[in-house]
C-alpha positions as CSV (number, residue, x, y, z in Angstrom):
1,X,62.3,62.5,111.8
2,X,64.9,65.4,111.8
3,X,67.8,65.2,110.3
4,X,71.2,66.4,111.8
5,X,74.2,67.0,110.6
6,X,78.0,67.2,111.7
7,X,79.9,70.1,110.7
8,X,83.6,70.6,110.6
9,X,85.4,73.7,109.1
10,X,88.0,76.6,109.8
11,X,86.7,80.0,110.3
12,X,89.0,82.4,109.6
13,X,87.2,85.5,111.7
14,X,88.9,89.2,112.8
15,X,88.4,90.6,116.6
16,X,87.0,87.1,118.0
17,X,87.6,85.0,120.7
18,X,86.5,80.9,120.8
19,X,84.4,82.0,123.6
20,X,82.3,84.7,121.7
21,X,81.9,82.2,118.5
22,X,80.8,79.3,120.7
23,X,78.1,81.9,122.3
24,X,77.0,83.1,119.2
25,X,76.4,79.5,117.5
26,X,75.1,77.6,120.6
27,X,71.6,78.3,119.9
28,X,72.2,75.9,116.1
29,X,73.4,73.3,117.5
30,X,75.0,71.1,120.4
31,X,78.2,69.0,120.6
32,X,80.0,72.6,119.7
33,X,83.9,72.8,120.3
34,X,85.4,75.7,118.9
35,X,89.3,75.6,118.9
36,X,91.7,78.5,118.0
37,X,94.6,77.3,115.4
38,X,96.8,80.1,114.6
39,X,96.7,83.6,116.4
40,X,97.7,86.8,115.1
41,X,97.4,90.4,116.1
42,X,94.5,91.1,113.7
43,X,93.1,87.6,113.1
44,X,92.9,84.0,114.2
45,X,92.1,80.5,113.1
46,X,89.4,78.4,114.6
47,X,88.3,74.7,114.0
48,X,84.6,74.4,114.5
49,X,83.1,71.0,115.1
50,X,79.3,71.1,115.9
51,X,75.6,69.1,115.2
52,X,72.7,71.3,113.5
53,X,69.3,70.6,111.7
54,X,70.3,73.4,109.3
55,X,74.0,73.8,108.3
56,X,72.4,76.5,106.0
57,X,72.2,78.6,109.0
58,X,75.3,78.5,110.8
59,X,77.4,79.2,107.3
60,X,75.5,82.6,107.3
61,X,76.3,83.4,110.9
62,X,80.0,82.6,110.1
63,X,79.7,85.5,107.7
64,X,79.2,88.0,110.1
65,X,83.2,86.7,111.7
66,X,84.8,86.0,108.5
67,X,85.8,83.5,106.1
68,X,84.9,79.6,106.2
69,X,87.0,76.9,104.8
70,X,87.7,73.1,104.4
71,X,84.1,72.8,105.3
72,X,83.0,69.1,106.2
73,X,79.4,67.9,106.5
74,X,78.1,64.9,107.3
């Protein structure tokens, strides 16, 4: 049996839209939403909500957009 896991967290990324994060992590995962929370000129706020067999891989994609915080798994 696999095992899946629910993520929630903020990803604080630079130059990124909810539409290029939700490309880039579809293929580690389903049940994505990706929804902006705070938009600035240089950087924005986005609430991530998605299902993965390997949370391990999505943290390290969120690396290449920025920061992650008030991570959640489940």
């Amino acid at each position: 049996m696999i095992t899946k896991y629910r993520l929630e967290f903020i990803l604080h990324a630079k130059g990124s839209s909810p539409k290029m994060i939700k490309s880039s992590f579809a293929e580690f995962g389903n049940d994505l939403v990706v929804s902006p929370l705070e938009d600035n000129k240089e950087s924005c706020n986005y609430k991530v909500n998605m299902i993965t067999e390997d949370p391990t891989l999505v943290f390290d994609l969120c690396s290449q957009f920025g920061r992650i915080r008030s991570v959640k798994v489940g």
